[in-house]
LOVO-368293 format. One line per field, with one value per residue: residue in three letters; residue number from 0; y, z, x of N, C-alpha, C, O in turn. Coordinates in steps of 0.02 Angstrom, whole numbers, plus 50000, padded with zeros to 5 digits. Example, Ala and Ser with C-alpha at 12.3 -4.5 7.8 and 13.67 -1.06 7.14 Angstrom:
BEGIN
resn: c(ALA, SER)
resi: c(0, 1)
n_north: c(49716, 49888)
n_up: c(50390, 50354)
n_east: c(50660, 50642)
ca_north: c(49775, 49947)
ca_up: c(50390, 50357)
ca_east: c(50615, 50684)
c_north: c(49835, 50002)
c_up: c(50390, 50394)
c_east: c(50660, 50645)
o_north: c(49834, 50057)
o_up: c(50423, 50402)
o_east: c(50712, 50670)
This chain:
BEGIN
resn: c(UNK, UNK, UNK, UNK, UNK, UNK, UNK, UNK, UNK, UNK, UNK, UNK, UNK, UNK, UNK, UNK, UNK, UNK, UNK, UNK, UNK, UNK, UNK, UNK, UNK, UNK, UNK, UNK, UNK, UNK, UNK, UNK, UNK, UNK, UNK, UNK, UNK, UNK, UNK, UNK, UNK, UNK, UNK, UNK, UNK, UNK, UNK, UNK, UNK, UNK, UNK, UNK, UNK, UNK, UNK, UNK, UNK, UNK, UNK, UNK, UNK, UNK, UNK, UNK, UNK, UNK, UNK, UNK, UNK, UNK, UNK, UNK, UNK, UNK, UNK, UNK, UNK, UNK, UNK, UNK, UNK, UNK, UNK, UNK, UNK, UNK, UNK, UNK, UNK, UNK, UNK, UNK, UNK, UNK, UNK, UNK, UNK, UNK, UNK, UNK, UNK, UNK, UNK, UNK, UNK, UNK, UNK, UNK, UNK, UNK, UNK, UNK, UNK, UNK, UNK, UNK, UNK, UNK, UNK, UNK, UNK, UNK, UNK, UNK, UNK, UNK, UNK, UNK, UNK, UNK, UNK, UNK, UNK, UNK, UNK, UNK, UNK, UNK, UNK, UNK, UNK, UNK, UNK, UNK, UNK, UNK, UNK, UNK, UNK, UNK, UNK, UNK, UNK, UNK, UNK, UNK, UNK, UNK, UNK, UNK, UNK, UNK, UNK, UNK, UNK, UNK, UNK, UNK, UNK, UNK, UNK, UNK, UNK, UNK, UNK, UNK, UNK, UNK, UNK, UNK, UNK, UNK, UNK)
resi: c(0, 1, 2, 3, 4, 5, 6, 7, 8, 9, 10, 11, 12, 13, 14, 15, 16, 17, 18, 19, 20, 21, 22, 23, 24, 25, 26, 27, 28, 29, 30, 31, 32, 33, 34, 35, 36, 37, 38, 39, 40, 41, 42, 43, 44, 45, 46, 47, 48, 49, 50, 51, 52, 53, 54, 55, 56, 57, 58, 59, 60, 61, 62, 63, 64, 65, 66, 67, 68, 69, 70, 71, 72, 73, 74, 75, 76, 77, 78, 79, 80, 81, 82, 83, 84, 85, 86, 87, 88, 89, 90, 91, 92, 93, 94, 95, 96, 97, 98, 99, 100, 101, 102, 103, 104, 105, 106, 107, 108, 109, 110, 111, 112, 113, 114, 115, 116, 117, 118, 119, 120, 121, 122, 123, 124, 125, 126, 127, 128, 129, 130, 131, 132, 133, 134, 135, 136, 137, 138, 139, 140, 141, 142, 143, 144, 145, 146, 147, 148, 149, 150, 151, 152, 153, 154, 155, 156, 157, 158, 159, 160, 161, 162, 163, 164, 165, 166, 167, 168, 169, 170, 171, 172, 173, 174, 175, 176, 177, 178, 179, 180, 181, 182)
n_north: c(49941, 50109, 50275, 50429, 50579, 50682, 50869, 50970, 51075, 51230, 51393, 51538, 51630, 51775, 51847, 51985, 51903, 51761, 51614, 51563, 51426, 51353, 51194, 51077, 50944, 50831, 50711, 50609, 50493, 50583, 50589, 50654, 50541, 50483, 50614, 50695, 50823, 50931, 51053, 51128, 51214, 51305, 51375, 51290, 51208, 51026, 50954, 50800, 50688, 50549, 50425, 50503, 50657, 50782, 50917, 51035, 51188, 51342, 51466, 51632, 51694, 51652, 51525, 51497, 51328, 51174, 51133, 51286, 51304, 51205, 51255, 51408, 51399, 51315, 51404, 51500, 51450, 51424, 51560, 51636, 51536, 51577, 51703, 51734, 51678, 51761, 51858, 51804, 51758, 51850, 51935, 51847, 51814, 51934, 52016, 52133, 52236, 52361, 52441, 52478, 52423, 52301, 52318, 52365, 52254, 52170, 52237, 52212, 52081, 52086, 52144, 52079, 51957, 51985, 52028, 51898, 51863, 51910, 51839, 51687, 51554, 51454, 51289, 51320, 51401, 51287, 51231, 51213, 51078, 51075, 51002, 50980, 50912, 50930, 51046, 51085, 50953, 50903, 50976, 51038, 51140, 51223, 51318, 51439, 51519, 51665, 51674, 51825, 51974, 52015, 52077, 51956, 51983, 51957, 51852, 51797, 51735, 51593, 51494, 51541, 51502, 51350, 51349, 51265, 51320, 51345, 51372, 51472, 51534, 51591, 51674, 51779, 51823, 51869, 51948, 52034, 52094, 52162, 52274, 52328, 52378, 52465, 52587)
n_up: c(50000, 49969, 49981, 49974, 50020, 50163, 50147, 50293, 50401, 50440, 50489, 50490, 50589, 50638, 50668, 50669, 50661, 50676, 50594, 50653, 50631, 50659, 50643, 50605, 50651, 50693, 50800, 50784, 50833, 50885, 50896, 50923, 50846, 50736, 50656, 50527, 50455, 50337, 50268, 50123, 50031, 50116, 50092, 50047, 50137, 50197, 50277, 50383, 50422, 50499, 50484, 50370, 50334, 50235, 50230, 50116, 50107, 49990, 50059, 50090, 50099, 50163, 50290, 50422, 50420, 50474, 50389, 50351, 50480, 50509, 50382, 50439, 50580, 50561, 50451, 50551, 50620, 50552, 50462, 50612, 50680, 50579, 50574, 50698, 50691, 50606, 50672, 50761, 50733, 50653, 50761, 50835, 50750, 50723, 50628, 50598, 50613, 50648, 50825, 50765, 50687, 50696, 50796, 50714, 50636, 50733, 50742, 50641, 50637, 50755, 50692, 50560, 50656, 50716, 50632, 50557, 50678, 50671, 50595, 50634, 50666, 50768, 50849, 50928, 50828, 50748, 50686, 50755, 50863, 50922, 51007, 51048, 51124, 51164, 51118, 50974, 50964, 50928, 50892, 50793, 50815, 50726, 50724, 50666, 50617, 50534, 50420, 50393, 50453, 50452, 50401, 50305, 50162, 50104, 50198, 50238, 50147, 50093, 50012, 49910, 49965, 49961, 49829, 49722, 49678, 49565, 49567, 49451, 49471, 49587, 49582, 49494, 49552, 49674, 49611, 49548, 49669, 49725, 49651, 49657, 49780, 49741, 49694)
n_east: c(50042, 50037, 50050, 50029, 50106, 50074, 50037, 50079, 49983, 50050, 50124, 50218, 50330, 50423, 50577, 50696, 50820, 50778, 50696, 50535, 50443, 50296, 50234, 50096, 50064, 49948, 49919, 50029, 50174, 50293, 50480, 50627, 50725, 50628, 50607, 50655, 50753, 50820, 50897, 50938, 51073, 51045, 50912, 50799, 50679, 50656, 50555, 50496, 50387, 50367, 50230, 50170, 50175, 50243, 50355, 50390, 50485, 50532, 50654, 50641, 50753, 50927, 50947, 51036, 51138, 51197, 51298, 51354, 51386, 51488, 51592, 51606, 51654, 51775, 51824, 51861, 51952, 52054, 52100, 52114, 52228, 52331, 52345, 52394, 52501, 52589, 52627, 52683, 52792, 52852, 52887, 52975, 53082, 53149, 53144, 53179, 53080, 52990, 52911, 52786, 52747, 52728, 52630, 52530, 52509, 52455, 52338, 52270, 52266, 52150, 52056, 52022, 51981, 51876, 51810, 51754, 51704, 51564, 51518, 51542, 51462, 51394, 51356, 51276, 51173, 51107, 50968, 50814, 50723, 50554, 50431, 50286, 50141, 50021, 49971, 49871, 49839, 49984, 50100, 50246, 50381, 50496, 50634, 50736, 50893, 50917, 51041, 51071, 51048, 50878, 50715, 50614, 50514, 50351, 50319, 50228, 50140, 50103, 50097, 50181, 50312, 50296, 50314, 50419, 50584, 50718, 50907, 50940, 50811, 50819, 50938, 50905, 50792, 50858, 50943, 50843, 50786, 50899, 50898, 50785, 50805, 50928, 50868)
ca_north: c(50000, 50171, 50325, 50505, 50611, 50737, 50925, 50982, 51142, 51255, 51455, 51558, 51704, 51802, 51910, 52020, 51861, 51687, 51605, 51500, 51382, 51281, 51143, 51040, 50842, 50786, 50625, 50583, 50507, 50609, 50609, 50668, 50520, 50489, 50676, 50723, 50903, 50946, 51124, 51114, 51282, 51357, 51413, 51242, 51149, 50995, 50922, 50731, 50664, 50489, 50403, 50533, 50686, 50796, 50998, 51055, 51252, 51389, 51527, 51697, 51717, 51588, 51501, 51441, 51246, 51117, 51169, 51332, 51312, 51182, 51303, 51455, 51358, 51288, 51464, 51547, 51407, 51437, 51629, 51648, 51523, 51604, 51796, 51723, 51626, 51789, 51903, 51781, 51757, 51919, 51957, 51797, 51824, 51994, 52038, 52199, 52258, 52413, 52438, 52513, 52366, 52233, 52326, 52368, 52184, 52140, 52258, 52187, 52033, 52109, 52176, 51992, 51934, 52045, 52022, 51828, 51841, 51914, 51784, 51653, 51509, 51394, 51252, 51375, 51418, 51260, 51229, 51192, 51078, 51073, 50962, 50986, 50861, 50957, 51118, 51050, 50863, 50893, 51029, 51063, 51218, 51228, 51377, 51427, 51563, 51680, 51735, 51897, 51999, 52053, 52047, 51945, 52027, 51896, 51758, 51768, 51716, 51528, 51463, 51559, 51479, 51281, 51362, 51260, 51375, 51320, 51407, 51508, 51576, 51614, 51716, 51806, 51850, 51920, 52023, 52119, 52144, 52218, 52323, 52365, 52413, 52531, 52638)
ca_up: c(50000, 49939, 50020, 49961, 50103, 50159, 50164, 50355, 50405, 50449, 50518, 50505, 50619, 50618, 50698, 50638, 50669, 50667, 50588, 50691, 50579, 50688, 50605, 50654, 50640, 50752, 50820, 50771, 50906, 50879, 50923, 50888, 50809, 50688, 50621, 50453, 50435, 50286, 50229, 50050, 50014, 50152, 50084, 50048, 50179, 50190, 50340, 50357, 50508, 50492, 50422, 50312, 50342, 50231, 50220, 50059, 50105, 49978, 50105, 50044, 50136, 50187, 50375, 50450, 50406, 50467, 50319, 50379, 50557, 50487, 50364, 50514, 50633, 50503, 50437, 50602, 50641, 50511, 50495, 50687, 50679, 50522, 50605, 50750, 50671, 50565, 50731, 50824, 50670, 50660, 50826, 50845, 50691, 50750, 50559, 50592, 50609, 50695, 50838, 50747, 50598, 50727, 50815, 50640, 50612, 50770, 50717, 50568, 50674, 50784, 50633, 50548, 50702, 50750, 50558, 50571, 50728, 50640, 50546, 50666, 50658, 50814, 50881, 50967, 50778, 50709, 50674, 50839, 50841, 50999, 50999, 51098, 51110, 51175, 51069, 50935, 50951, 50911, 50854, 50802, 50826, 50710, 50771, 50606, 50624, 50466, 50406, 50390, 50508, 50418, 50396, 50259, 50137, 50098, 50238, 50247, 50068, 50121, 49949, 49896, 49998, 49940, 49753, 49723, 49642, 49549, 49581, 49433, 49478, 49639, 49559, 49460, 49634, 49725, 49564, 49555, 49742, 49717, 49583, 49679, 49836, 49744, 49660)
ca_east: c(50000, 50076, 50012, 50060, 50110, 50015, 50070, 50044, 49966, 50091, 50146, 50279, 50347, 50485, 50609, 50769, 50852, 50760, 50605, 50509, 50392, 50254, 50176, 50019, 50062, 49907, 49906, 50085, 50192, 50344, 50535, 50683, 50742, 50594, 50593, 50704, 50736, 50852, 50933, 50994, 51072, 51034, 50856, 50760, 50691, 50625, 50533, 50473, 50378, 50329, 50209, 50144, 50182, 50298, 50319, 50457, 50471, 50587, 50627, 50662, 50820, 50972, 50967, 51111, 51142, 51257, 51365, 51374, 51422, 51555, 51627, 51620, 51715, 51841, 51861, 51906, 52000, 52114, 52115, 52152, 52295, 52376, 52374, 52429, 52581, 52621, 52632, 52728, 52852, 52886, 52924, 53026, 53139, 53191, 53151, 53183, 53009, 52977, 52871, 52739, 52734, 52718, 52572, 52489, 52498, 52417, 52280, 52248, 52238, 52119, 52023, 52012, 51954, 51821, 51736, 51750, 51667, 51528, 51486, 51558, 51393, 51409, 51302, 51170, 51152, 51061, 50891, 50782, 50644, 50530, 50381, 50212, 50082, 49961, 49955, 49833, 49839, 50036, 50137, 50309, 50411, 50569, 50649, 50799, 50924, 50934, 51136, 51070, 50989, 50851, 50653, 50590, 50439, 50314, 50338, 50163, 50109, 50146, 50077, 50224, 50369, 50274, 50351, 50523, 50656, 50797, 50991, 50923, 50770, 50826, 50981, 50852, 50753, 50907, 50961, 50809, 50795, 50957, 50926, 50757, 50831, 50971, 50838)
c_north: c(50062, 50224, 50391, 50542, 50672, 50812, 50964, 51051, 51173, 51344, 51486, 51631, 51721, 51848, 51957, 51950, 51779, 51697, 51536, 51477, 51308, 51250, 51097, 50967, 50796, 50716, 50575, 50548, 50536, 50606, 50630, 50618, 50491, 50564, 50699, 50785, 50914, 51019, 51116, 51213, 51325, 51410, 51354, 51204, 51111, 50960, 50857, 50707, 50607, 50496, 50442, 50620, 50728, 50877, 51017, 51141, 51283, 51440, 51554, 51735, 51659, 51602, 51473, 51353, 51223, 51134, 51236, 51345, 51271, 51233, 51372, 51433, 51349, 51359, 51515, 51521, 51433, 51497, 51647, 51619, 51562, 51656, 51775, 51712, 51693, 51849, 51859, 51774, 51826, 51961, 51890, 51810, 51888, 52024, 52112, 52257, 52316, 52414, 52412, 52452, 52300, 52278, 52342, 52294, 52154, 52183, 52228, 52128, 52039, 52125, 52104, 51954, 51935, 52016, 51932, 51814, 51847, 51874, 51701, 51612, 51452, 51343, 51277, 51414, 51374, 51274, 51192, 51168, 51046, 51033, 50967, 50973, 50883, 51026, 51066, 50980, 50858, 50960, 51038, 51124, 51202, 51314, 51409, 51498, 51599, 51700, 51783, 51928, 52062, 52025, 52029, 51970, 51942, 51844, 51743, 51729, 51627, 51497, 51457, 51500, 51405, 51269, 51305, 51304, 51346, 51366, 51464, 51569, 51590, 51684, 51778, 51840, 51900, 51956, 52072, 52148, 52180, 52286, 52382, 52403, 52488, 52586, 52669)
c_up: c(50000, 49952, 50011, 50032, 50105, 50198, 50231, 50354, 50459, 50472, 50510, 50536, 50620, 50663, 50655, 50628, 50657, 50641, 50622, 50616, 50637, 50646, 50641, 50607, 50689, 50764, 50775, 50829, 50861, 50925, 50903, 50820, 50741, 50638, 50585, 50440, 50406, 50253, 50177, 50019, 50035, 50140, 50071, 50085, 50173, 50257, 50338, 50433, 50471, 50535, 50378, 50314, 50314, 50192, 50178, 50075, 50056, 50031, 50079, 50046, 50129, 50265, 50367, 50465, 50464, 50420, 50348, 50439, 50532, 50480, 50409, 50533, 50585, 50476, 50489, 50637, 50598, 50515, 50556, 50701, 50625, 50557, 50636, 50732, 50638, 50617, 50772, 50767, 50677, 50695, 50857, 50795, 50694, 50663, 50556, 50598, 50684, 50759, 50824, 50691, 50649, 50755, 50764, 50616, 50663, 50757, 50666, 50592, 50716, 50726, 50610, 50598, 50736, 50667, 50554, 50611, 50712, 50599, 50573, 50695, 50729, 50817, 50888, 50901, 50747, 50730, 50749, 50827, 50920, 50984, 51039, 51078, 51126, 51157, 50989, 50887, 50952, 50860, 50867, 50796, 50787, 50716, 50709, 50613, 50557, 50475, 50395, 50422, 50465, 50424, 50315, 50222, 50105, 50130, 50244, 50189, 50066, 50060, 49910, 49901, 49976, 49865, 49749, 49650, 49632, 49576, 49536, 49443, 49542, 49614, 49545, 49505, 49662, 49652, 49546, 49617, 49742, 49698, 49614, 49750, 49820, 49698, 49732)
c_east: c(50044, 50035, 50043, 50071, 50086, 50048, 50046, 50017, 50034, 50095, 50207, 50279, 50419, 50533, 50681, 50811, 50845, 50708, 50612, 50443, 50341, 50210, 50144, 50051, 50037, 49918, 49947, 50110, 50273, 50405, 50585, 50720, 50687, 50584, 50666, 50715, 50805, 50862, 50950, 50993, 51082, 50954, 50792, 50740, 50622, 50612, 50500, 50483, 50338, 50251, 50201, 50177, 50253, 50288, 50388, 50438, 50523, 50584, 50653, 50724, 50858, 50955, 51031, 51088, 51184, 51316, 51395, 51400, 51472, 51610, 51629, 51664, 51782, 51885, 51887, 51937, 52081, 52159, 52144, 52215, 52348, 52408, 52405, 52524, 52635, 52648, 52664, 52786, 52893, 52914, 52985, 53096, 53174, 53196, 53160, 53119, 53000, 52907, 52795, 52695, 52703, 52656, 52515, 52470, 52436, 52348, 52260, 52205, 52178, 52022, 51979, 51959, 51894, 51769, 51723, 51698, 51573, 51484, 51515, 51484, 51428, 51337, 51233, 51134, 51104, 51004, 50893, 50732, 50626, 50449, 50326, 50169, 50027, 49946, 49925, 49836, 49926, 50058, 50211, 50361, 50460, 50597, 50730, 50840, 50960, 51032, 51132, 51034, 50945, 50767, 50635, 50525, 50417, 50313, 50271, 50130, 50133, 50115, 50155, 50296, 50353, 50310, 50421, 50547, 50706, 50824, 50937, 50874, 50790, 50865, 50955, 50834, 50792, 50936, 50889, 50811, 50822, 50935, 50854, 50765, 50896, 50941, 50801)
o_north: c(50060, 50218, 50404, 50529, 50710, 50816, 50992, 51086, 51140, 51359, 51451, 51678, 51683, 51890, 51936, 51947, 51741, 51747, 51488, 51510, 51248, 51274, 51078, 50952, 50749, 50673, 50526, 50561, 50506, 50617, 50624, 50640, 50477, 50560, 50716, 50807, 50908, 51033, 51080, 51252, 51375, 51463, 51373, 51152, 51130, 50938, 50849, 50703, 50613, 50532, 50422, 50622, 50722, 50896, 51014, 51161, 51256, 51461, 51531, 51783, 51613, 51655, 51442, 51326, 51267, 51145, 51239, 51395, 51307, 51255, 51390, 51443, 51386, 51369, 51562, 51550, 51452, 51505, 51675, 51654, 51572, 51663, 51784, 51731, 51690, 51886, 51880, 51805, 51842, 52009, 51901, 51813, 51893, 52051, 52144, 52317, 52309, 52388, 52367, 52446, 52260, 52264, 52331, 52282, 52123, 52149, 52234, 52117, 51986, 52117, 52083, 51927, 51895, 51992, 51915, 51772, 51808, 51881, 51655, 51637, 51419, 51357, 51267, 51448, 51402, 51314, 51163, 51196, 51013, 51055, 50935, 50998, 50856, 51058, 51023, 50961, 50805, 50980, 51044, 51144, 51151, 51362, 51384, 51542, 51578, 51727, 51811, 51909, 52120, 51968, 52071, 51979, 51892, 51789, 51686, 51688, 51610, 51442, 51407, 51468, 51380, 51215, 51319, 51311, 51321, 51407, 51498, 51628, 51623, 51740, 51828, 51896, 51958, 52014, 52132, 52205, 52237, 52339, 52443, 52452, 52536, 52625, 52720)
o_up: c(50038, 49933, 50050, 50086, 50058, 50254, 50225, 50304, 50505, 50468, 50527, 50519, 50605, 50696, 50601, 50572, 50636, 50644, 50625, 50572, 50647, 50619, 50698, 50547, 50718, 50720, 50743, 50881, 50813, 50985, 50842, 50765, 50690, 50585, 50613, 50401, 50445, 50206, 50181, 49999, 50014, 50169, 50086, 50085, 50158, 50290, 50284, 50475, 50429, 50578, 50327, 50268, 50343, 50151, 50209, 50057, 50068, 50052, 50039, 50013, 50095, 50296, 50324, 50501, 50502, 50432, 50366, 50450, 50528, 50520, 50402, 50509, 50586, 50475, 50476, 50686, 50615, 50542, 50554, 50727, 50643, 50570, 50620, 50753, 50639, 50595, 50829, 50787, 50701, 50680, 50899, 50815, 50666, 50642, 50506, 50584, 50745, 50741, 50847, 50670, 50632, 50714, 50778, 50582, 50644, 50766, 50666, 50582, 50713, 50733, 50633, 50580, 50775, 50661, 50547, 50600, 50732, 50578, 50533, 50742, 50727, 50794, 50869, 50907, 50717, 50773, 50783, 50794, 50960, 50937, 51088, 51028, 51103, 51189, 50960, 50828, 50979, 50807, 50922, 50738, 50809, 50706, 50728, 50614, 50529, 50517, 50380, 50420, 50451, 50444, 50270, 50261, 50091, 50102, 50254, 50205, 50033, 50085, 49888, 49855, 49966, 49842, 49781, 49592, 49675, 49609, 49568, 49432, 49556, 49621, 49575, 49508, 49673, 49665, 49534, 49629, 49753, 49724, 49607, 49768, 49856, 49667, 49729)
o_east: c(50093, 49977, 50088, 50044, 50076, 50074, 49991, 50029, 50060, 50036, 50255, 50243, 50465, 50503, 50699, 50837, 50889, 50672, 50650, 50415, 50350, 50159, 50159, 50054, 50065, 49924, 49927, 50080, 50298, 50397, 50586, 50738, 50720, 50553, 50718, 50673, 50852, 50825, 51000, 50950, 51110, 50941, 50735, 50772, 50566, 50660, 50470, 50527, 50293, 50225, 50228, 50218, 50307, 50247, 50441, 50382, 50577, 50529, 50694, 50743, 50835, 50950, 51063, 51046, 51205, 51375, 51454, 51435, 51522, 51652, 51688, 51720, 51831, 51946, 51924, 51960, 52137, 52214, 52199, 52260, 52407, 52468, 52464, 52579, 52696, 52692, 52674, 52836, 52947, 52950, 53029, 53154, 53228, 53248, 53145, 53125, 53003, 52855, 52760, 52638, 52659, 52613, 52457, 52421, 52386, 52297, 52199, 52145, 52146, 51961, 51925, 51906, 51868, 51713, 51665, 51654, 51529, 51426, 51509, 51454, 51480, 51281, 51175, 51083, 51058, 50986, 50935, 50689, 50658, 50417, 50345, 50142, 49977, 49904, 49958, 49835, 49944, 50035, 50238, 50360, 50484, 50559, 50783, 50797, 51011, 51067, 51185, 50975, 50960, 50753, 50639, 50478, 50451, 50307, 50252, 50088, 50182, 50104, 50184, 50321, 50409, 50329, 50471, 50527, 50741, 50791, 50897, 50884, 50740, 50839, 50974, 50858, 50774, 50952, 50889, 50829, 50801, 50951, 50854, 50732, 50909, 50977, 50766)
């Protein structure tokens, strides 16, 4: 027996910073390890609560992935050791480096450091999903942390966000925004 899965009812809210997305999957039994929740991109997600139950959203923005907290970490892993190595070099080798060159360096370092941090994705960054059985029969909270602190236009138009978007048409999307934000 083969059973299509059925698109849940769903919400989204918002802040400068996260979207929360509660969806209704009554009279599921839900846990962590039965529930699928998939980023591709950073703007596609796909949700999948057994037996039936499966919600494909485009969002209008990027969240922070798995991918992205990887690559974060990894990249201020690196960066921070490099400066470091090039400010202790330089003061070890007696290269001749003036005061002023070695504290210009450590600024730089400082500098580096500070914009990294910025965009520095940890743990407390993934997706959050919170489960409550008794908010209508069963509801789940995913809780997603945008990479840009910004409010999305249209999160309400949830027909919309059900759309899938290739690479292309996305491209497309964020070059007019552009082009309508610098008029």
């Amino acid at each position: 027996l083969c059973t299509m899965p059925i698109i849940p009812r769903y919400n989204l809210t918002q802040t400068s910073t996260h979207v929360n997305i509660e969806v209704s999957i009554p009279h599921v039994r839900v846990s962590t390890s039965t529930l699928d929740l998939v980023i591709v991109d950073g703007t596609d997600l796909h949700l999948y609560a057994p037996p039936t139950y499966l919600l494909k959203l485009t969002l209008p923005g990027r969240v922070v992935d798995e991918d992205a907290v990887e690559d974060s970490l990894a990249q201020a892993a690196t960066e921070g050791s490099n400066d470091a190595v090039r400010v202790v070099e330089s003061v070890e080798n007696g290269s001749g480096e003036s005061a002023a060159e070695i504290e210009s360096c450590r600024n730089a370092e400082s500098d580096i450091t500070s914009t990294a941090a910025t965009h520095l994705w940890t743990k407390e960054d993934l997706p959050k999903l919170q489960y409550n059985p008794e908010k209508n029969h069963g509801t789940l909270v995913v809780v997603l942390r945008k990479e840009q602190e910004e409010f999305w236009q249209d999160l309400d138009l949830l027909g919309r966000l059900q759309q899938q978007s290739t690479p292309t048409q996305r491209q497309q999307e964020n070059q007019a925004s552009g082009t309508m934000n610098s008029t």
